[in-house]
MMTF fields as JSON, N, C-alpha, C and O atoms, coordinates in Angstrom:
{
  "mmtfVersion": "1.0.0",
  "mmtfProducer": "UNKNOWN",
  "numBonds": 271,
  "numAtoms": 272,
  "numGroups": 68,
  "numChains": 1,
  "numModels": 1,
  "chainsPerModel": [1],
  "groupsPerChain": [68],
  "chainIdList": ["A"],
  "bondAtomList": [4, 2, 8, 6, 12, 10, 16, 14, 20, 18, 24, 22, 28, 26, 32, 30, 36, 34, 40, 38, 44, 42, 48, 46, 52, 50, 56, 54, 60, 58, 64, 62, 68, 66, 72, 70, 76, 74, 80, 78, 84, 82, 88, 86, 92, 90, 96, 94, 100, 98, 104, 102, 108, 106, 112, 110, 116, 114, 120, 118, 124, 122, 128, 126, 132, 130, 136, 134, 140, 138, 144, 142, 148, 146, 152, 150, 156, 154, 160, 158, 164, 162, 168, 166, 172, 170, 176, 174, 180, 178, 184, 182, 188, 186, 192, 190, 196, 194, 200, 198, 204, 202, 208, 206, 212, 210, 216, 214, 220, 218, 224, 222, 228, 226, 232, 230, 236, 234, 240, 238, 244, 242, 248, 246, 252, 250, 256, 254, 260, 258, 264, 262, 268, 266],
  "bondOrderList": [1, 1, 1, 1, 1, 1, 1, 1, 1, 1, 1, 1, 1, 1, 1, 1, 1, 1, 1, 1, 1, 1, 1, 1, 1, 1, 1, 1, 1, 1, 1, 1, 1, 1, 1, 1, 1, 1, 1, 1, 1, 1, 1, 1, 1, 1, 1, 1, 1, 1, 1, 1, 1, 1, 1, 1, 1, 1, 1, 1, 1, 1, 1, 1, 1, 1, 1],
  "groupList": [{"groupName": "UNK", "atomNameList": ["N", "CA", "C", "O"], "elementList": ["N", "C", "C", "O"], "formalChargeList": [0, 0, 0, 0], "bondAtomList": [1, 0, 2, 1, 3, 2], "bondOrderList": [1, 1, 2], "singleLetterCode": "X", "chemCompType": "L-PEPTIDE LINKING"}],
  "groupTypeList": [0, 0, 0, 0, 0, 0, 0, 0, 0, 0, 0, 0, 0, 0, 0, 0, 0, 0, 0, 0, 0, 0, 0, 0, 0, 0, 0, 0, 0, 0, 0, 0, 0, 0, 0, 0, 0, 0, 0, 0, 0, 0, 0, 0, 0, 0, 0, 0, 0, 0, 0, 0, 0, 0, 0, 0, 0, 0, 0, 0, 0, 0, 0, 0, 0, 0, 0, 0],
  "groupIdList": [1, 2, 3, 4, 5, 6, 7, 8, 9, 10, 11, 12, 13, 14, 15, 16, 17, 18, 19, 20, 21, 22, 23, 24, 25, 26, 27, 28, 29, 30, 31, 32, 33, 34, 35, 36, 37, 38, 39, 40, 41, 42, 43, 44, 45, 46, 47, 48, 49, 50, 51, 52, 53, 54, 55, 56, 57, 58, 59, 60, 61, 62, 63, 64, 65, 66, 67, 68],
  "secStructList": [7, 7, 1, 2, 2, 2, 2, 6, 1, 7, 2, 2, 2, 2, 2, 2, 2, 2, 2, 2, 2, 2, 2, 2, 2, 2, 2, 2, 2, 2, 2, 2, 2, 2, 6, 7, 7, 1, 7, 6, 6, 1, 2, 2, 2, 2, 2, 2, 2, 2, 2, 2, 2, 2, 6, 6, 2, 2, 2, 2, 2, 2, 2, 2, 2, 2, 2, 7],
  "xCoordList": [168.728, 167.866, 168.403, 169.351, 167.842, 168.829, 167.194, 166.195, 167.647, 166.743, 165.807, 164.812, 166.288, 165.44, 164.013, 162.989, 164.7, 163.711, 162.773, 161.739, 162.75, 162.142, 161.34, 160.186, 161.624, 161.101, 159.775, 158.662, 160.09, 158.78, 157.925, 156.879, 158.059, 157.077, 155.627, 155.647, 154.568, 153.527, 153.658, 153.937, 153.42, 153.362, 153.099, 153.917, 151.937, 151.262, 152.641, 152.925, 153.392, 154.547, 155.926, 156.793, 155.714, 156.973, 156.875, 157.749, 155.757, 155.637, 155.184, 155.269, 154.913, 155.254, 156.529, 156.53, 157.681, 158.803, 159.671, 160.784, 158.838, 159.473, 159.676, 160.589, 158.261, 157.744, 158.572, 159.093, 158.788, 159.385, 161.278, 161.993, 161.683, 162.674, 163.128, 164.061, 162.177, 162.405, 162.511, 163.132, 161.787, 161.397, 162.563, 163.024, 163.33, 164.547, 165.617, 166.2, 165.847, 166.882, 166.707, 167.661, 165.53, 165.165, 165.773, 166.563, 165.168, 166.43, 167.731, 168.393, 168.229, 169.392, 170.49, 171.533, 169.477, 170.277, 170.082, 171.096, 169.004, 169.373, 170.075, 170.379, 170.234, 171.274, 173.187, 174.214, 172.935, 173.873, 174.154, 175.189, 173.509, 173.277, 174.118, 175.107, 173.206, 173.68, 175.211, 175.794, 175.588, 176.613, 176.68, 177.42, 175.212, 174.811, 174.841, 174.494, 175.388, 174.998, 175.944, 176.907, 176.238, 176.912, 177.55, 178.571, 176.666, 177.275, 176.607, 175.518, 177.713, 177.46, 177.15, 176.548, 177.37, 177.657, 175.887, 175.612, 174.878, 174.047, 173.293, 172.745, 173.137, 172.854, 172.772, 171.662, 174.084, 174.18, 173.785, 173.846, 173.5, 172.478, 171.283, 170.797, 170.665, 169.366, 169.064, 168.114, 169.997, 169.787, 169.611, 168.622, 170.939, 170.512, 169.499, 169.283, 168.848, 167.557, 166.126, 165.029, 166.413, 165.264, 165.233, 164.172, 166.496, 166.622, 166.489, 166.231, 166.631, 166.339, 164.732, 164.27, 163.725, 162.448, 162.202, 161.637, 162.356, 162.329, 162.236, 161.406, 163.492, 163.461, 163.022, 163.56, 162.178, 161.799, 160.011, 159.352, 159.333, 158.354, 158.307, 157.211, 159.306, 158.521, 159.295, 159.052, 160.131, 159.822, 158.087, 157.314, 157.933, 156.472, 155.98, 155.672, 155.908, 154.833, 154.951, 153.962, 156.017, 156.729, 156.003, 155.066, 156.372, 155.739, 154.036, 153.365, 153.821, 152.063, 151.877, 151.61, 152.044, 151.827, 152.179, 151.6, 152.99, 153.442, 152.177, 151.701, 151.935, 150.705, 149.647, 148.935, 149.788, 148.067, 147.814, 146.712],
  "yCoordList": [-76.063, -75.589, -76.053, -76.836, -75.608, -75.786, -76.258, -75.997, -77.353, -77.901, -77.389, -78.024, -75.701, -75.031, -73.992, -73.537, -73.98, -73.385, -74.695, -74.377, -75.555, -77.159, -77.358, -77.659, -77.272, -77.152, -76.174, -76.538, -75.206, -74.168, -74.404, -73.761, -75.226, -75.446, -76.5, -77.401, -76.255, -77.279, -78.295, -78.179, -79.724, -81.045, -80.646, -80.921, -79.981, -79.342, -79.432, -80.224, -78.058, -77.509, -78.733, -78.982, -79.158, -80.493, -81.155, -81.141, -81.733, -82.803, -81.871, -82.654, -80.956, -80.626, -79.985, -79.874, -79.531, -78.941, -80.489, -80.566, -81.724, -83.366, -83.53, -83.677, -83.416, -83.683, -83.192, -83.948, -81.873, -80.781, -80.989, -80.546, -81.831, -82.089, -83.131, -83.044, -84.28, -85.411, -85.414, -86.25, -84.25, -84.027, -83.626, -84.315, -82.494, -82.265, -83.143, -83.375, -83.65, -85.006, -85.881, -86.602, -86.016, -86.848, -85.967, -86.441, -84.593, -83.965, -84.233, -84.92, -83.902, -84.008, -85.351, -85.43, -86.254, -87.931, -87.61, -87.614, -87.292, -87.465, -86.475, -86.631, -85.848, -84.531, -85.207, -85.172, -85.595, -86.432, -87.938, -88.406, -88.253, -89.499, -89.156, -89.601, -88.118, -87.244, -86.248, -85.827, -86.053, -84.996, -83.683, -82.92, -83.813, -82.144, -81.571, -80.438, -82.751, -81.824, -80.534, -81.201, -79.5, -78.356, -78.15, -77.523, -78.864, -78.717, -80.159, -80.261, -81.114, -82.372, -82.313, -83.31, -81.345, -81.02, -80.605, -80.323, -80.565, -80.023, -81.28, -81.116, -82.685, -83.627, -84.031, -84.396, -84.206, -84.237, -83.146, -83.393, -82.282, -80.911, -81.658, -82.132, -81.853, -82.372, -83.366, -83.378, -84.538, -85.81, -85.456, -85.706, -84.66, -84.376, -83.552, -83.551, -82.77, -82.21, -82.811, -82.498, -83.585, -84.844, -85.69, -85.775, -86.268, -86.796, -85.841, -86.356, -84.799, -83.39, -83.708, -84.215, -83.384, -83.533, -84.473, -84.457, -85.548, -86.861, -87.448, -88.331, -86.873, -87.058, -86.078, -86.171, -85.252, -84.216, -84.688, -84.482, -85.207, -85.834, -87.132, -87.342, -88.016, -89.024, -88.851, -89.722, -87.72, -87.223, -87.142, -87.879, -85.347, -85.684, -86.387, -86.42, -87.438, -88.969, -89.482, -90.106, -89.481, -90.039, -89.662, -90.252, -88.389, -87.312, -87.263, -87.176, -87.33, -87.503, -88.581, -88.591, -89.675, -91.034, -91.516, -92.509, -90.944, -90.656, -90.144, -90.617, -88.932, -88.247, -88.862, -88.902, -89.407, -90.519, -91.543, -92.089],
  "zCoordList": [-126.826, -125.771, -124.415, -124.362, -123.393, -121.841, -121.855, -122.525, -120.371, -119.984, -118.959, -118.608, -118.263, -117.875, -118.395, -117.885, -119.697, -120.811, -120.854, -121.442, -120.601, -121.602, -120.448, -120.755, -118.795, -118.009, -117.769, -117.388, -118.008, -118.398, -119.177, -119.098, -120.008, -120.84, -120.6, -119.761, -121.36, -121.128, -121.901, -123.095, -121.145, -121.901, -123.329, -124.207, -123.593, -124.92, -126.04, -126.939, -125.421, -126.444, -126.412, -127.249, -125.407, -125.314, -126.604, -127.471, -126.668, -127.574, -129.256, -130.202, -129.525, -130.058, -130.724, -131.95, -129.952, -129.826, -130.028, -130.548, -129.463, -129.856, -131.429, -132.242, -131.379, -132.902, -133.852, -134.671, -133.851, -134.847, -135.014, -135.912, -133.773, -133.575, -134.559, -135.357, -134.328, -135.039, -136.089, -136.746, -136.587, -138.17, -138.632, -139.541, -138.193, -138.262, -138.451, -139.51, -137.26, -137.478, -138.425, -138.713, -139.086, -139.79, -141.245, -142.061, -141.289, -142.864, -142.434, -143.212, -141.487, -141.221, -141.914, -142.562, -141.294, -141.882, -143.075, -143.774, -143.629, -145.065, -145.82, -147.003, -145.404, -146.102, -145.782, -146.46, -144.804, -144.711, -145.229, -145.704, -145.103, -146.733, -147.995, -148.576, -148.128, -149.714, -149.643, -150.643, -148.403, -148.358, -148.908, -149.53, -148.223, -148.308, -146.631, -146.295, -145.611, -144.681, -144.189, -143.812, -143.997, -143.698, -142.428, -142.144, -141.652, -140.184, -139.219, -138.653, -139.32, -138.568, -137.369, -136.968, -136.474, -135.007, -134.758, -133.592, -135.636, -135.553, -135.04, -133.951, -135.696, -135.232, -134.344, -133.958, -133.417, -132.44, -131.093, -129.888, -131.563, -130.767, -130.872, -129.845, -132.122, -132.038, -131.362, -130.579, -131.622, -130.34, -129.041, -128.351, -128.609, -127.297, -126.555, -125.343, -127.61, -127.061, -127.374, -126.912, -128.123, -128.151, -126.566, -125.948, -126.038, -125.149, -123.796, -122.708, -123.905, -122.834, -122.827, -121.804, -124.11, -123.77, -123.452, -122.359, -123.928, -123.273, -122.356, -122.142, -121.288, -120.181, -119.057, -117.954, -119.265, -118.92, -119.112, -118.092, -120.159, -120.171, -119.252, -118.732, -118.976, -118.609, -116.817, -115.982, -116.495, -115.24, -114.843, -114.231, -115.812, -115.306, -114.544, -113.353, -116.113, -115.812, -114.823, -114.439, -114.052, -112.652, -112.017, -111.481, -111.954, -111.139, -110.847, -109.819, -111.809, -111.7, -110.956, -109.755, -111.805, -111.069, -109.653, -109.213, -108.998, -107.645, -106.537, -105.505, -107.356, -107.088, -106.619, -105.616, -107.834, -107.685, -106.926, -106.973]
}
């Protein structure tokens, strides 16, 4: 995902779109454990768009709190 798509989104779908991520990475290691995984390069996609929402959430939070 590009971090302008991730931008559009509501806190709501962030942390869900987090969630669903993690879950992922989380088959991932273990398919890789087992040497079932097919495509390693995928992992590393997933990290970095974990860390895209990530840092895109606690902008926000910046952001709000600035606000206030």
């Amino acid at each position: 995902m590009k971090a302008k798509e991730l931008r559009e989104m509501t806190e709501v779908e962030l942390n869900q779109k987090l969630k669903e991520l993690k879950s992922e990475l989380f088959n991932l290691r273990f398919q890789h454990a087992i040497n079932q995984l097919d495509n390693p390069m995928r992992m590393k996609d997933v990290k970095r768009d974990i860390a895209r929402i990530k840092t895109i959430l606690h902008a926000s939070e910046r952001k709000d709190s600035a606000q206030a």
